[in-house]
Chimera marker file (.cmm) of the C-alpha trace (Angstrom):
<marker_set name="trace">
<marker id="1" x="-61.158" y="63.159" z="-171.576" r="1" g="1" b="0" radius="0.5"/>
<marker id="2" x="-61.888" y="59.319" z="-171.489" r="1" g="1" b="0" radius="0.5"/>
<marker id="3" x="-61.203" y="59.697" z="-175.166" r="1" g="1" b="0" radius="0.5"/>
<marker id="4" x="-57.765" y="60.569" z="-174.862" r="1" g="1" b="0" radius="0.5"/>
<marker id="5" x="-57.061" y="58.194" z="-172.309" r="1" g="1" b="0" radius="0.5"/>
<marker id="6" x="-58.097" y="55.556" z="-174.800" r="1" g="1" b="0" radius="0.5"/>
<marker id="7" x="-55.547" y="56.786" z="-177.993" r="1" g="1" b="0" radius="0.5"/>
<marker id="8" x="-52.365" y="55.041" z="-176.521" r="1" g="1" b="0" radius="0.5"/>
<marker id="9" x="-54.478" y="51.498" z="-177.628" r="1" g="1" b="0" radius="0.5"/>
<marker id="10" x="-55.435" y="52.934" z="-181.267" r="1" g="1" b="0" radius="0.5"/>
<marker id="11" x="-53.670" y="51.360" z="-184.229" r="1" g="1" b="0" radius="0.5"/>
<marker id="12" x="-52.946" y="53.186" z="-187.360" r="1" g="1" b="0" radius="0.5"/>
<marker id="13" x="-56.406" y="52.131" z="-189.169" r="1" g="1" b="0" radius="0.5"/>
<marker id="14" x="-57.781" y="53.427" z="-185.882" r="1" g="1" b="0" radius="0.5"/>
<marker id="15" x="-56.278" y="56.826" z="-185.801" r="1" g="1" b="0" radius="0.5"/>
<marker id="16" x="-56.870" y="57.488" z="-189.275" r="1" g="1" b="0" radius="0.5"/>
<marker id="17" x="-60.418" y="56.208" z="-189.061" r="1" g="1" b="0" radius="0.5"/>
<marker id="18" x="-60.777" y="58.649" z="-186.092" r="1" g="1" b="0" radius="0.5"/>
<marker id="19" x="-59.207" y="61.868" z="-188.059" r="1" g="1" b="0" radius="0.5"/>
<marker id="20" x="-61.085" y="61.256" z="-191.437" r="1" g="1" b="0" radius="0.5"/>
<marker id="21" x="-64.316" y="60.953" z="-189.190" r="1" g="1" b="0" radius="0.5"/>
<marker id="22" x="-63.922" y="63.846" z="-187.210" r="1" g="1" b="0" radius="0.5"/>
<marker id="23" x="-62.979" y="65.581" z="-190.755" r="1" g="1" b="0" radius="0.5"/>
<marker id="24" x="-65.748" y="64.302" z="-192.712" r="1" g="1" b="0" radius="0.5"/>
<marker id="25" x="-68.256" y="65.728" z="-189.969" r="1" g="1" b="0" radius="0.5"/>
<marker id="26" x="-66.629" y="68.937" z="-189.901" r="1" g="1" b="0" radius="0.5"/>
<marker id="27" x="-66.051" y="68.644" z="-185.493" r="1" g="1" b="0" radius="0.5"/>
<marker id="28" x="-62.633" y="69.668" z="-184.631" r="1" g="1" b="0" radius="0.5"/>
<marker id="29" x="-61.080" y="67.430" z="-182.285" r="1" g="1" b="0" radius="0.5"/>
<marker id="30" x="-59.688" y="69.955" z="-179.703" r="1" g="1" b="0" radius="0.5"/>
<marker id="31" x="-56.045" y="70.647" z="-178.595" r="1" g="1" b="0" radius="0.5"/>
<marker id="32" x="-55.931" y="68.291" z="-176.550" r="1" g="1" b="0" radius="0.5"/>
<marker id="33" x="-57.539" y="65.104" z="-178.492" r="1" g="1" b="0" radius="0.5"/>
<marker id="34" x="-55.684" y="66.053" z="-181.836" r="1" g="1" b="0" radius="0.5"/>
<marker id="35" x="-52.247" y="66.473" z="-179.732" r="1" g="1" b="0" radius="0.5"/>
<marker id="36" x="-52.738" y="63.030" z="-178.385" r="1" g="1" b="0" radius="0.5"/>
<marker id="37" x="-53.969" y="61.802" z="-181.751" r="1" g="1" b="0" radius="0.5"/>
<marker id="38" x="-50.893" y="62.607" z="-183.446" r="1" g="1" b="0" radius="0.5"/>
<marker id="39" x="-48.698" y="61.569" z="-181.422" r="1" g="1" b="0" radius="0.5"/>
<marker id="40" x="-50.411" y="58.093" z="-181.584" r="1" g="1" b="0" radius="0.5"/>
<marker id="41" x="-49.966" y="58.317" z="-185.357" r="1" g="1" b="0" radius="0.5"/>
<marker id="42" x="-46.368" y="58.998" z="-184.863" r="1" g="1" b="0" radius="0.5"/>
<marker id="43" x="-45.894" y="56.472" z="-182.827" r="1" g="1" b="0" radius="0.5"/>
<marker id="44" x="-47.528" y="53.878" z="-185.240" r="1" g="1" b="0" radius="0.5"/>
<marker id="45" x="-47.011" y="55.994" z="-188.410" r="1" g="1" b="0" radius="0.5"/>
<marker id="46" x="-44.846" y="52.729" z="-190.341" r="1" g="1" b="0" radius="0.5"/>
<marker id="47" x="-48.169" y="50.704" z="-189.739" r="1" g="1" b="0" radius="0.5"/>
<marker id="48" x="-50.006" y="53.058" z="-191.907" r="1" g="1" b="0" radius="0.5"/>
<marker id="49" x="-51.478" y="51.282" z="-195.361" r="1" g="1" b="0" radius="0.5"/>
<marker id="50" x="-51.573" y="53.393" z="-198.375" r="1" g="1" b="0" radius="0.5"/>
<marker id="51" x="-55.146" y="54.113" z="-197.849" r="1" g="1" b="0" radius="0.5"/>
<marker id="52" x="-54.921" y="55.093" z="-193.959" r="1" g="1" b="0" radius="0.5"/>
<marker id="53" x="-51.592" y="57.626" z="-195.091" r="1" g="1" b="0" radius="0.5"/>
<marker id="54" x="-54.240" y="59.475" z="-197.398" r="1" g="1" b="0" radius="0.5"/>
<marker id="55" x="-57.030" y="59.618" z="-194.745" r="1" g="1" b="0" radius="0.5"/>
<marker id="56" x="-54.795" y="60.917" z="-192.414" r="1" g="1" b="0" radius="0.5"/>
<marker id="57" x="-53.454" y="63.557" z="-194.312" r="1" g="1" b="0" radius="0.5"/>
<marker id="58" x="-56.610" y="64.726" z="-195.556" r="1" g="1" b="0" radius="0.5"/>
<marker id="59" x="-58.249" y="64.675" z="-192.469" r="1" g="1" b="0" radius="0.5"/>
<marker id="60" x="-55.501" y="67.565" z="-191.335" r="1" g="1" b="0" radius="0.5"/>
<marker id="61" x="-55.932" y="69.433" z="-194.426" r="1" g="1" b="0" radius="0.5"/>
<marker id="62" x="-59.816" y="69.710" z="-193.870" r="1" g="1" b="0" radius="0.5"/>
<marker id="63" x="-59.820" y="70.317" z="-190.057" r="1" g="1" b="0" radius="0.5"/>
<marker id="64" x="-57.027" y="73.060" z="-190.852" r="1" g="1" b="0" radius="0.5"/>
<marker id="65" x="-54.659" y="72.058" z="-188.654" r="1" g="1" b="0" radius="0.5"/>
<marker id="66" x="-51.076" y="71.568" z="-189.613" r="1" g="1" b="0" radius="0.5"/>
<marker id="67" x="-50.009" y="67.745" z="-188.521" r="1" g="1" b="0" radius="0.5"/>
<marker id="68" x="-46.541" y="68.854" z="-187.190" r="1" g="1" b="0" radius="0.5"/>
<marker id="69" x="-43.015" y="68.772" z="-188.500" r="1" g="1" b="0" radius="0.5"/>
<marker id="70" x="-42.668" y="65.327" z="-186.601" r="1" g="1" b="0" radius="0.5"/>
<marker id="71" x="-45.924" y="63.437" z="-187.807" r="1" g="1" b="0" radius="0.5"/>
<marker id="72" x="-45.281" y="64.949" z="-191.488" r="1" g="1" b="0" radius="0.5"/>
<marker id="73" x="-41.396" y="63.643" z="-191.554" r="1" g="1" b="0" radius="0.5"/>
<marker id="74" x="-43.267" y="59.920" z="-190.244" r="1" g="1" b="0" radius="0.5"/>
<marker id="75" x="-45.523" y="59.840" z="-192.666" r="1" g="1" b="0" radius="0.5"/>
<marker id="76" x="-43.552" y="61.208" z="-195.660" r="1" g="1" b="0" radius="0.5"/>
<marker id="77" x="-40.926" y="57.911" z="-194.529" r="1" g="1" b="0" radius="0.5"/>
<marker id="78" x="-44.007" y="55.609" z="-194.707" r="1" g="1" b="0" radius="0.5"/>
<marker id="79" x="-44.979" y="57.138" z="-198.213" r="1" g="1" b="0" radius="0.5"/>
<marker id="80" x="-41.937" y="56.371" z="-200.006" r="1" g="1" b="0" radius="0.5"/>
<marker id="81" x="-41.771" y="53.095" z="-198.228" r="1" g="1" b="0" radius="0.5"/>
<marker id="82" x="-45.363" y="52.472" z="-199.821" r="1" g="1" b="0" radius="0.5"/>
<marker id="83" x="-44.678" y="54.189" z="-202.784" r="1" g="1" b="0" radius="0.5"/>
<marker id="84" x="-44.557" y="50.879" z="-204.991" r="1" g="1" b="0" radius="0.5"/>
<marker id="85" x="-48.496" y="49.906" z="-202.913" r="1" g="1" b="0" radius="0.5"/>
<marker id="86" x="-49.949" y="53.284" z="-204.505" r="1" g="1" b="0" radius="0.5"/>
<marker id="87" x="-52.129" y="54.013" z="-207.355" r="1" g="1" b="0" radius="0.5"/>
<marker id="88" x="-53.965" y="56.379" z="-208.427" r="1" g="1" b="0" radius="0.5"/>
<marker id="89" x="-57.578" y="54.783" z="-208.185" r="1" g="1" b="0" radius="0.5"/>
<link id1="1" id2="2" r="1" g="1" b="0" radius="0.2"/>
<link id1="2" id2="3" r="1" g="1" b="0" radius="0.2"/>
<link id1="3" id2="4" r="1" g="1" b="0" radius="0.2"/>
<link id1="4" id2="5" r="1" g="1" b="0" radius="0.2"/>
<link id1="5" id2="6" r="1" g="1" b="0" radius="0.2"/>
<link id1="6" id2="7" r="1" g="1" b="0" radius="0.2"/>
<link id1="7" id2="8" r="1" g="1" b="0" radius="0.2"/>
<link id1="8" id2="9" r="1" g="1" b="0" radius="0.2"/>
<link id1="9" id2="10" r="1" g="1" b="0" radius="0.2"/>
<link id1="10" id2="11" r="1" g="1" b="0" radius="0.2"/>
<link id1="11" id2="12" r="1" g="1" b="0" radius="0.2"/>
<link id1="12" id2="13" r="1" g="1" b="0" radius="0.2"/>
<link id1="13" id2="14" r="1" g="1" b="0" radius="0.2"/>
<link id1="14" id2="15" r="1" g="1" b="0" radius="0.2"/>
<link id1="15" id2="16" r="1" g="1" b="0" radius="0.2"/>
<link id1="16" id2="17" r="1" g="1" b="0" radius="0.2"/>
<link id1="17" id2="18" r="1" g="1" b="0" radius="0.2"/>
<link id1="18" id2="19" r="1" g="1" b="0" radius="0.2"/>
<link id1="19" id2="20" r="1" g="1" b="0" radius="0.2"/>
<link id1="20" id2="21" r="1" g="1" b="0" radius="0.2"/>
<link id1="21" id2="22" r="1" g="1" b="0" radius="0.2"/>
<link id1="22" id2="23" r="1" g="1" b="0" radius="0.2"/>
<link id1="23" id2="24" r="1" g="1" b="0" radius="0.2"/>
<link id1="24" id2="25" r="1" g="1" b="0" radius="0.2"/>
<link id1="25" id2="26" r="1" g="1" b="0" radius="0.2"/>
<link id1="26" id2="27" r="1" g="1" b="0" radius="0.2"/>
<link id1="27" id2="28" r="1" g="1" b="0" radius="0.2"/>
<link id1="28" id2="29" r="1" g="1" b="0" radius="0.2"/>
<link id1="29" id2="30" r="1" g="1" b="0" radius="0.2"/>
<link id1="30" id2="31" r="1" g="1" b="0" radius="0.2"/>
<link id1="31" id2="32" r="1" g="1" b="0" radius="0.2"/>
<link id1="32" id2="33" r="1" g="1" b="0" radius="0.2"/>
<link id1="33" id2="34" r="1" g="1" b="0" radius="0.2"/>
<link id1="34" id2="35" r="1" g="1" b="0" radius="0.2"/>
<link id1="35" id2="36" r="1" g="1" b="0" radius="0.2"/>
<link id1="36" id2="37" r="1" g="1" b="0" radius="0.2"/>
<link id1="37" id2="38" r="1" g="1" b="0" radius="0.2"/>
<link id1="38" id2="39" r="1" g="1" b="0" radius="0.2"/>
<link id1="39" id2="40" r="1" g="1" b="0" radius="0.2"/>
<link id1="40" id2="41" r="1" g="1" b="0" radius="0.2"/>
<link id1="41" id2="42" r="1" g="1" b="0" radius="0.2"/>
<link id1="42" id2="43" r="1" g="1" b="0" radius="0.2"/>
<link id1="43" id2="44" r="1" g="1" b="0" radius="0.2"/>
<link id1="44" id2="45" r="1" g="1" b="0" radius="0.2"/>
<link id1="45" id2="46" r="1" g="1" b="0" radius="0.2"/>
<link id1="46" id2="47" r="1" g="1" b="0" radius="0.2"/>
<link id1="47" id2="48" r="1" g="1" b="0" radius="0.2"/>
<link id1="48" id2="49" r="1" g="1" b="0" radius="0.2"/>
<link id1="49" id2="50" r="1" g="1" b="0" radius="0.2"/>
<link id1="50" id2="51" r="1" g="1" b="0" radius="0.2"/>
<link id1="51" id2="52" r="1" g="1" b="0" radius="0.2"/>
<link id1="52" id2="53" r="1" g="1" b="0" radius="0.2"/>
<link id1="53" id2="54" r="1" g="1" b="0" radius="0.2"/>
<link id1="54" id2="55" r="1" g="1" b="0" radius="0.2"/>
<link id1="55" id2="56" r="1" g="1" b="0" radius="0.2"/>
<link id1="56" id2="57" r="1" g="1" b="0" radius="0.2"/>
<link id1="57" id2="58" r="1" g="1" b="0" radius="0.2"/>
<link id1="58" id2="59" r="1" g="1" b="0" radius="0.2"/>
<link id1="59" id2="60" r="1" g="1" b="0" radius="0.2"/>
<link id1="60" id2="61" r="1" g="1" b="0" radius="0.2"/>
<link id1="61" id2="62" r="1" g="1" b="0" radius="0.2"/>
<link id1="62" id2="63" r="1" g="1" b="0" radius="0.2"/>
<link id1="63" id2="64" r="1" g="1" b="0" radius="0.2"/>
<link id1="64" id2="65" r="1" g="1" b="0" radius="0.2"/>
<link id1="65" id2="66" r="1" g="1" b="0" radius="0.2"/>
<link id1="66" id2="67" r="1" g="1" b="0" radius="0.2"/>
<link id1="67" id2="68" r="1" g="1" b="0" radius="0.2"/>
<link id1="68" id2="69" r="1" g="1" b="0" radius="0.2"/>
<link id1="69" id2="70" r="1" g="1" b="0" radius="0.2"/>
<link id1="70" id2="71" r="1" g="1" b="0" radius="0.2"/>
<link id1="71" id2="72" r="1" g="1" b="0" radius="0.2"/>
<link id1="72" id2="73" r="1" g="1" b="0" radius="0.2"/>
<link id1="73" id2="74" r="1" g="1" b="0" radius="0.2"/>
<link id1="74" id2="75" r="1" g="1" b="0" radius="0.2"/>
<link id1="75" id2="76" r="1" g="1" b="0" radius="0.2"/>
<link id1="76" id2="77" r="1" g="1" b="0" radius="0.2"/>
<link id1="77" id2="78" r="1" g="1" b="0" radius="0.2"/>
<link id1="78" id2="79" r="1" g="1" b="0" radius="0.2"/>
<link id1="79" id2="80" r="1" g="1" b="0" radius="0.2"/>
<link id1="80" id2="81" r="1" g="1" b="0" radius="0.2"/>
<link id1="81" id2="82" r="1" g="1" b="0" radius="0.2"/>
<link id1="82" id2="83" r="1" g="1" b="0" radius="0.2"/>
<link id1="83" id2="84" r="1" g="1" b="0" radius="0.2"/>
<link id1="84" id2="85" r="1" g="1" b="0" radius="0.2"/>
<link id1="85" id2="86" r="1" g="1" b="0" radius="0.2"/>
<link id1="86" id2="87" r="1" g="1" b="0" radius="0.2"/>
<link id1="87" id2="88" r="1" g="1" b="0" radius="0.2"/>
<link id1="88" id2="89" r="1" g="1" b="0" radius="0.2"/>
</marker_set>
């Protein structure tokens, strides 16, 4: 899909803007758009904000799909490099 062709130019706000969106609507993305999402987010995954980290993991959570060993390892780095950035608001 045109869609997917287009993920290699998303940045992090993008991808997680793209997840929580699909999420919040209830569509599931497909095999093949979530496969190419997350490996975007993997590939930009220390670009992630605070903010974007929690999208993107809730976004998974709510579509029911399990982000991979790879994206979760990327994003639990970028966590505890944020840690000191979070609160709880």
């Amino acid at each position: 899909s045109r869609a997917v062709t287009k993920i290699e130019d998303f940045n992090a706000q993008d991808v997680a803007n793209m997840l929580w969106g699909m999420a919040k609507i209830g569509v599931n993305p497909g095999t093949d758009l979530l496969g190419s999402v997350t490996e975007r987010a993997i590939a930009v995954s220390r670009d992630f904000t605070p903010q974007g980290l929690a999208n993107t993991l809730w976004a998974y959570a709510t579509l029911g799909q399990h982000p991979g060993r790879e994206l979760l390892r990327a994003l639990e780095a970028r966590g505890v490099a944020l840690a000191g950035q979070m609160n709880s608001h």
